[in-house]
C-alpha positions as CSV (number, residue, x, y, z in Angstrom):
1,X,0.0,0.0,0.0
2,X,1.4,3.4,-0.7
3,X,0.6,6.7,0.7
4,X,-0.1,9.6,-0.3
5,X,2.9,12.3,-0.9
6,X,2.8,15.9,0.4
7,X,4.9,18.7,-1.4
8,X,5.4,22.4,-0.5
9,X,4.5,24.4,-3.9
10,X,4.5,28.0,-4.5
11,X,1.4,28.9,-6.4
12,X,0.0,32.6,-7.6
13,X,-3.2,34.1,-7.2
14,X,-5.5,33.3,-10.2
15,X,-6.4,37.1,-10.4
16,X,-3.4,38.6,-9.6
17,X,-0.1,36.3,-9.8
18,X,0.9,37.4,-6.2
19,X,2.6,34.4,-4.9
20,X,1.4,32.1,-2.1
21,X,2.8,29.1,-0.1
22,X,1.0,25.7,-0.3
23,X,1.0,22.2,1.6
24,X,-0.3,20.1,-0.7
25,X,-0.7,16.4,-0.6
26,X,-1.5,13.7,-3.8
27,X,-2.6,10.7,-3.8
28,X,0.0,8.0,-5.0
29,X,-1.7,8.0,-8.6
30,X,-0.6,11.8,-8.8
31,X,-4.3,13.0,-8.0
32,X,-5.2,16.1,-5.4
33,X,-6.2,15.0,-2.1
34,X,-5.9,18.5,-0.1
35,X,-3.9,21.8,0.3
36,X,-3.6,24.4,2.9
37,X,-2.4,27.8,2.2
38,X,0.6,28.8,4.6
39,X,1.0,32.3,3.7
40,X,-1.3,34.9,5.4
41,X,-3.9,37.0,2.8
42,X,-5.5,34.5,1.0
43,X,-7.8,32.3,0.3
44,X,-8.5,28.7,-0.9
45,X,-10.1,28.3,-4.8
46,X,-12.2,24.6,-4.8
47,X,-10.9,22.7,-7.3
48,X,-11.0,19.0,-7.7
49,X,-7.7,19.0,-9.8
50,X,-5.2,21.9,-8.8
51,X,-4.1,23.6,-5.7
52,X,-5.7,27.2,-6.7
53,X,-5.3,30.3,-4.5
54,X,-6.4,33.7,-4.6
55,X,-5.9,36.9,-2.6
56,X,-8.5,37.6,0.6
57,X,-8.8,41.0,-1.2
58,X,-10.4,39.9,-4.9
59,X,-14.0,39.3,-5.3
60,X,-16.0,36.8,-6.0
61,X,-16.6,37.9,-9.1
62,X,-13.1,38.3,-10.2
63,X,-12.3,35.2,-9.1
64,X,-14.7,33.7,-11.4
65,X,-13.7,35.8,-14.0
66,X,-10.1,35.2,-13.8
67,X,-10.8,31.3,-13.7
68,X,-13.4,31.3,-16.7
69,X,-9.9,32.8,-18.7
70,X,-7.5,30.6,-17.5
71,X,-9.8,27.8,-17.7
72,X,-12.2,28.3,-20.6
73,X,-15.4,26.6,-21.0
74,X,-15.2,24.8,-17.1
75,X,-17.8,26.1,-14.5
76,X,-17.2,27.0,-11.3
77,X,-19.9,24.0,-10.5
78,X,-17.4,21.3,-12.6
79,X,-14.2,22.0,-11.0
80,X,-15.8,22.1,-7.4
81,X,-18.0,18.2,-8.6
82,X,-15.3,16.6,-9.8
């Protein structure tokens, strides 16, 4: 049986690009089981496939809008489902 891997990763905001600590830990097959954010400021993004971040300061709506151009044609609903 294996276990599951943790990593610390630097990851932007998805609005803004400032950067942000991250804990993450995958699942032996590679696949996001959690993160927590270790830098102050910010705010988790759900996502069922990356570690996303963004600024306590940006909207809601920015957010969204940021993440409908980064990641065309994916709902807010489909990355939180999957």
């Amino acid at each position: 049986m294996s276990n599951n891997s943790n990593a610390v990763e630097q990851h932007g905001c998805v609005v803004c690009g400032k950067i942000y600590s991250l804990l993450v830990e995958y699942a032996p097959d590679g696949q996001l089981v959690d993160c927590t954010i270790t830098s102050p400021g910010r705010r988790r993004v759900p996502d069922a496939h990356w570690p996303l971040v963004a600024c306590s300061r940006h909207t809601e709506t920015e957010v969204e809008t940021a993440l409908a151009r980064h990641y065309p044609g994916k709902a807010v609903e489909d990355r939180e489902d999957d």
